[in-house]
C-alpha positions, -999 to +999 in steps of 0.1 A: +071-161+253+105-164+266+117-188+245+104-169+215+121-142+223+152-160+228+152-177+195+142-142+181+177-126+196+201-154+189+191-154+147+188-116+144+215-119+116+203-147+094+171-132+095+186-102+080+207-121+055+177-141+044+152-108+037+187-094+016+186-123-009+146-119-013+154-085-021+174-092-047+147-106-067+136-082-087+101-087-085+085-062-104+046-073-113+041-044-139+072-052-162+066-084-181+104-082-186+104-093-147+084-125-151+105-151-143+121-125-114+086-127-099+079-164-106+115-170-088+106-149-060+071-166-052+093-202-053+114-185-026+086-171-006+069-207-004+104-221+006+109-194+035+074-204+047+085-237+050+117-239+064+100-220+089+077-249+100+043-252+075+033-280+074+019-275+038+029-252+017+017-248-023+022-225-051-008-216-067-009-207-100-035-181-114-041-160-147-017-138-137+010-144-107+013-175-083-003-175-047+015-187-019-004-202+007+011-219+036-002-233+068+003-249+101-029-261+121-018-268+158-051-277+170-085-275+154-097-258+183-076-232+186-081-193+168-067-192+136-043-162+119-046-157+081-017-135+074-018-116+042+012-097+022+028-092-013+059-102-025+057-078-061+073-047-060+069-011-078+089-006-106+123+012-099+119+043-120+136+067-122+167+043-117+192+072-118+174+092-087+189+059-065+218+064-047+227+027-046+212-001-074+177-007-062+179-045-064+217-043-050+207-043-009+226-019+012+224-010+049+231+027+058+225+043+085+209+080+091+196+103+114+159+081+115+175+048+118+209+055+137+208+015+139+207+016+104+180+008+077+181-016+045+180+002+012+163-016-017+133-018-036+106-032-012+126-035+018+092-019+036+066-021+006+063-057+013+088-076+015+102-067+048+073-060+063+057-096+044+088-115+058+084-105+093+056-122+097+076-155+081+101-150+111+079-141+136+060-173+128+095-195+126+104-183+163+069-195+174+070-228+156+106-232+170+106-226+208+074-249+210+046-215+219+027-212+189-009-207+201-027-201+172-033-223+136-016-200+116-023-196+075-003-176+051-018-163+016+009-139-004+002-127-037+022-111-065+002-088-079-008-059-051+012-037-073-011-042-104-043-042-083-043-077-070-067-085-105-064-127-095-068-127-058-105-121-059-111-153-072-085-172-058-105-161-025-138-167-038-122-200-049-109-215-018-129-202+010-129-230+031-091-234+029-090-194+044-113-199+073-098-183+104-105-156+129-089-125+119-068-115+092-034-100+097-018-072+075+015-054+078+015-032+043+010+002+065+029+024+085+029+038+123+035+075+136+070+071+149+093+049+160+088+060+197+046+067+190+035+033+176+001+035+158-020+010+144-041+017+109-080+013+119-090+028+081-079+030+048-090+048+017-106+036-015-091+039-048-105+044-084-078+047-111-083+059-147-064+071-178-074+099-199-068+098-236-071+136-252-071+133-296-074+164-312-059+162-347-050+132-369-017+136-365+014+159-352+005+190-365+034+217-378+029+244-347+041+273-368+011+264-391-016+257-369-008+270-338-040+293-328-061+279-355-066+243-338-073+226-299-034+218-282-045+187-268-020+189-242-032+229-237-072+212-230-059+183-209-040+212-187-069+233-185-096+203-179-070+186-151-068+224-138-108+224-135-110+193-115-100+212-082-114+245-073-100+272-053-103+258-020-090+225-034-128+207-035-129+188-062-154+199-085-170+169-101-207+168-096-222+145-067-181+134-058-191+141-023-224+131-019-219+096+002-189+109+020-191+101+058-182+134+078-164+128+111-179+144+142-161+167+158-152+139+187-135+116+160-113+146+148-105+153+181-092+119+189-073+121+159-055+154+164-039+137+196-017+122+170+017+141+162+023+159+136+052+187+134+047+208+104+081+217+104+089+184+103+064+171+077+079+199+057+115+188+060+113+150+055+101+160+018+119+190+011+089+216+003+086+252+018+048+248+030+016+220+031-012+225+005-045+208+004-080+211+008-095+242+029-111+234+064-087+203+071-055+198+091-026+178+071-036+151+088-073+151+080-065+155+040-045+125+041-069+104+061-102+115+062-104+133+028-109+120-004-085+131-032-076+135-067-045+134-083-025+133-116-004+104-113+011+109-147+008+131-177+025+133-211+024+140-246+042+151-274+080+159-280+097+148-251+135+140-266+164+157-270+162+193-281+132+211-296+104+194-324+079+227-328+049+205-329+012+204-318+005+170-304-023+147-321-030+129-283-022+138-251-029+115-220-024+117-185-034+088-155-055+097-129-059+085-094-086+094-069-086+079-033-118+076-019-133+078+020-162+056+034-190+057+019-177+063-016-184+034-036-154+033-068-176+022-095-199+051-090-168+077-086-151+061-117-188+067-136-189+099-116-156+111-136-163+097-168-192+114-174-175+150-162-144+148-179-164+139-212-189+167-205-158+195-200-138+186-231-142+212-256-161+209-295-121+208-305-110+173-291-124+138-281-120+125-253-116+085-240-114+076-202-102+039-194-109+028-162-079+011-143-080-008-108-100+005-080-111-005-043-131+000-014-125+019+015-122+001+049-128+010+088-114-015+114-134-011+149-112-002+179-134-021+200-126-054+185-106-082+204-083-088+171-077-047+176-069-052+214-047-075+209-025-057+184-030-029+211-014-048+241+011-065+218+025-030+207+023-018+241+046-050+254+074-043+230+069-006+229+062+005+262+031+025+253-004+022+240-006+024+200-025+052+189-053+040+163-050+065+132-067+065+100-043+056+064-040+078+035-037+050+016-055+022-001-055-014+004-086-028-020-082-062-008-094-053+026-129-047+017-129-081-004-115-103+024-142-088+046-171-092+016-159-131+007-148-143+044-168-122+068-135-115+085-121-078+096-083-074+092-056-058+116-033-035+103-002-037+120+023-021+104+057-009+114+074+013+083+072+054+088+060+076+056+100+085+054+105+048+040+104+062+005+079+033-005+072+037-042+102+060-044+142+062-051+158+052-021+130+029-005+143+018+028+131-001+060+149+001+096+165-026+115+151-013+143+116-017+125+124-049+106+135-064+144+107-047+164+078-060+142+089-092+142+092-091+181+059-077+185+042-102+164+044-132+185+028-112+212-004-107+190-008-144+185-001-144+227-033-123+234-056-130+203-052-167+220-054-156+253-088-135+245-105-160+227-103-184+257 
């Protein structure tokens, strides 16, 4: 792997100059305002993947946002890589809470990344972690010691739930035959503790609609004679946890897999500083569900959480009103064996049974997904193990995501194949936030480490 390495170390800069111009695109899948952004940005993906060395390349077109898939097939006999990413990105709201232009690239440096880290909507969440894989695959291709038939698929819609990507995979299975599956969309520990995701949790979205009254109502008038739907959405959203933070809804836990006391052992070898965890987002103590560490709640646990609520007067100065509707968007993430369809039916059915005789309520389910469990035991798992360990000097620590990746399940459900989660941002990043930002150190190390996957998945499969 010399020579990857090499090639690696002498184009460190254009590397970084050619993830600051993808950044620029602002490639925001929720906003149709940003359509041609996104179309532009998939064109610029696809031309990335091959100046890198595909050997075909194509821009898929679905119902929604264009597909890239790229390949380069080395030798029929050899294990194949599909890599997977996004190249959409999360709305930049609230614009003002940034302290440099979110599509305007900047590189700072702080007390995390004293090498400095790249400010700008999806630097980590997925461009930069999306585009590692590009370079990483380039280097290979370059010095001559790619050992593995390499496939790229990257979407544009992960952001919006990934609605096309379903079929386009049910579509073209035969063109996504490998071996294993390769996703960097997650996180590790520390930049001196790398981890590697072996779960994720499942996701079912909705949005409450509250109507009491025809229309705005006078508040001096009618206050205390009618249903505040904002006042019932507060006290029904209020219901949904209980005082130990269990979520109340009937049967919500019933197929939830309990870890045994071994597996939360192996887990709390992971660090965690509460002081810390406390400090990176400015709050005075943790909060959660009873019987849990921190850790545990946002792995292991299911959730639910308002995402969004609002109603009303909301503009300048006062309008003494009582709201007609009031809504609010709800997210829960789910654990294994929670099955999304049967939470999101699970909900419904409460939330309408709670509202009072003095409103109606409408629930609209959004996107949802599965939750996923890698095995540790796996060769694809041991080889993300020992490449992490080459460039890191230490064994990864396998650790269970928070979050969701719904794709995960469905690549596994279409294709049969299990996916490695190798990711290298930290949950200071500020993905989905003002102020996103990805290391150098990061951006650099990932794409370093990389290579050395494709080393021993080879090597292994021998």
């Amino acid at each position: 792997m010399q020579k990857t390495r090499e090639y690696i170390s002498s184009n460190k800069e254009r590397f970084l100059n050619e993830l600051i111009d993808l950044l620029k695109i602002p490639s925001i899948s929720a906003d149709p305002e940003y359509a041609d952004a996104v179309h532009q940005t998939a064109d610029e993906v696809a031309n990335n993947i091959k100046r890198a060395g595909a050997d075909l390349v194509e821009v898929s077109e679905t119902d929604g946002y264009p597909i890239v898939y790229g390949e380069k097939i080395v030798d029929p006999s050899w294990p194949t890589v599909l890599v997977y990413g996004h190249y959409d990105v999360q709305p930049a709201d609230p614009i003002d809470l940034w302290d440099s232009p979110a599509f305007e690239p900047v590189i700072k440096k702080t007390e995390l990344h004293p090498e400095g880290a790249i400010f700008a909507r999806g630097a980590c969440d997925d461009k930069g972690q999306m585009f590692m894989h590009v370079k990483a695959f380039e280097a290979m291709a370059a010095s001559g010691e790619l050992k593995c038939n390499v496939k790229f698929m990257i979407e544009g819609e992960e952001e919006v739930g990934s609605s096309n990507l379903a079929t386009y995979v049910k579509e073209n299975k035969e063109k996504l035959k490998a071996d294993i599956i390769l996703v960097s969309d997650t996180g590790m520990l520390a930049n001196d503790v790398p981890s590697i995701t072996t779960g994720l949790r499942g996701l079912s979205y909705v949005e409450v609609e509250v109507t009491g009254p025809n229309r705005d109502l006078h508040s001096g008038l009618y206050g205390g004679c009618v249903a505040n739907p904002i006042n019932i959405l507060a006290k029904m959203i209020a219901s949904l946890h209980d005082e130990n933070n269990h979520i109340t809804i009937p049967g919500f836990y019933d197929k939830v897999v309990e870890l045994s006391d071994e597996e939360r052992a192996e887990m709390a070898k992971a660090p965690f500083s509460k002081e810390a965890y406390c400090k990176s987002i400015n709050i005075k103590d943790i909060y959660g569900e009873s019987g849990y560490t921190t850790m545990e709640r946002g792995s292991i646990r299911p959730t639910l959480d308002v995402n969004g609520i609002w109603g009303g007067y909301t503009g300048e100065g006062a309008k003494t009103v009582i709201p007609s509707k009031a809504y609010a968007k709800i997210s829960m993430r789910l654990v294994p064996d929670q099955d999304p369809n049967e939470i999101t039916k699970l909900f419904m059915d409460h939330f309408m049974a709670i509202a009072p005789d003095g409103v109606t309520v409408k629930v609209t389910p959004h996107h949802g997904g599965e939750p996923a469990v890698t095995p540790i035991d796996s060769v694809g798992y041991e080889a993300a193990s020992k490449a992490y360990e080459k460039t890191f000097g230490k064994r990864p620590i396998p650790v269970r995501s928070g979050g969701s990746i719904p794709i995960v399940a469905m690549f596994e459900k279409e294709l049969g194949l299990k996916t490695i989660l190798m990711g290298f941002g930290l949950d200071s990043d500020a993905i989905h936030s003002p102020n996103e930002h990805y290391g150098l150190f990061n951006y650099y190390r990932g794409i370093e480490t990389i290579p050395y996957f494709y080393h021993y998945f080879y090597e292994m499969n021998q």
